[in-house]
N, C-alpha and C positions, 0 to 999 in steps of 0.2 A: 588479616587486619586485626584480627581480634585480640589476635597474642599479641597488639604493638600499641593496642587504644588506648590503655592508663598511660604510656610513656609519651605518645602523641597527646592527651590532655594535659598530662606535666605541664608539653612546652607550652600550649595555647596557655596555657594558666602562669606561669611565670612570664609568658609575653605580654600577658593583659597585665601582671600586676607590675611586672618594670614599663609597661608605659601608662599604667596607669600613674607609678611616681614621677618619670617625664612630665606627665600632663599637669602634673601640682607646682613640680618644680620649676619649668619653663613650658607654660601653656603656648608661649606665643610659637614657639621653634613647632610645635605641634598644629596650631592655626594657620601658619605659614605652607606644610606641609600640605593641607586641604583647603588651600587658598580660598578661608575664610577672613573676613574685616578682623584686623587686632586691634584692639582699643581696650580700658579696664574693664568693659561691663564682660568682654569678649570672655577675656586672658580670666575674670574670675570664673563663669561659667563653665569655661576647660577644666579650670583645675577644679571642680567642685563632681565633676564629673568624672577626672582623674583619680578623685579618693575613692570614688564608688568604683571604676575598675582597680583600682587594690585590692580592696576589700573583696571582689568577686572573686580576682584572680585567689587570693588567700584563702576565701573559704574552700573553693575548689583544691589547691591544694594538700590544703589540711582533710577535705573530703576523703581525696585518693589514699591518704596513707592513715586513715584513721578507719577501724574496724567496726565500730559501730553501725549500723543505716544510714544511710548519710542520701538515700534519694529526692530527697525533700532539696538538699544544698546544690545536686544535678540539676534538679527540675527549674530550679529557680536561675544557675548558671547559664541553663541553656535557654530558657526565655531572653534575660540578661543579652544573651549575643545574637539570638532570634530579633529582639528589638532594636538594639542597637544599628544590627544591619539596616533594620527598614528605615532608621531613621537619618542613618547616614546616605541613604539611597532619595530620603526624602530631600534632605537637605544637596542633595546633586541637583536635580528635578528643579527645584525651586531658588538655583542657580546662586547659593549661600557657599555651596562646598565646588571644588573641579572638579572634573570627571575624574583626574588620579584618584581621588578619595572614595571611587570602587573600589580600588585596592583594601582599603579599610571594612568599605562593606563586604565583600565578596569574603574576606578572609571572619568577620565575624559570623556570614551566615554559615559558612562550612563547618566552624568552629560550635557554632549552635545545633546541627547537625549531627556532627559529632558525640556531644554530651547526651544527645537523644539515642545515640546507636548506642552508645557506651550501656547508658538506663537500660536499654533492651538485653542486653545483654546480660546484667546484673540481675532480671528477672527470668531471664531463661537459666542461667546459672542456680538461683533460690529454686525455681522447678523441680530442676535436677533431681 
């Protein structure tokens, strides 16, 4: 797994940041999706939180291919999809989202997960 993590964060990172452009450009197709209420307060909400998944997805991967440290732009990516998960798990629970929109959480917390093994690894490598 280890020889395939930066190319597995690529994808999660250009997945976050093309649907984080989704979420700006067509909020509703995305609240449709996790059979949330559409309405404007809704559809601007999504897309206000679709700029910030760009942005993540972006810094992440400007991270991967920039040689400077960049653990600080991990640590924060991977809270980033550590939270997102719970709140997408929240909003299940509290019967705002379907149960589909596990799909959403489940893949953010793997995804957050990920970015933590990835860090481990970027410190066991500096050891070296």
């Amino acid at each position: 797994m280890k020889k395939f993590i930066r190319i597995i964060l690529l994808l999660i990172s250009i997945t976050t940041l093309l649907s984080g452009i989704m979420q700006v450009i067509v909020p509703a197709v995305v609240l449709n999706f996790v059979g949330a209420a559409i309405d404007t307060t809704t559809e601007q909400l999504f897309a206000t939180i679709g700029m910030f998944m760009f942005l993540f997805g972006a810094m992440m991967i400007h991270a991967l291919y920039n040689e400077n440290d960049n653990r600080v732009a991990i640590i924060w990516s991977g809270l980033q999809k550590l939270g997102a998960s719970v709140a997408v798990f929240i909003g299940i629970i509290k019967h705002v989202f379907i149960p589909l929109a596990a799909v959403v959480a489940v893949f953010d917390l793997l995804s957050g997960l990920l970015f933590f093994y990835y860090l481990k690894t970027l410190k066991d490598y500096a050891v070296s």
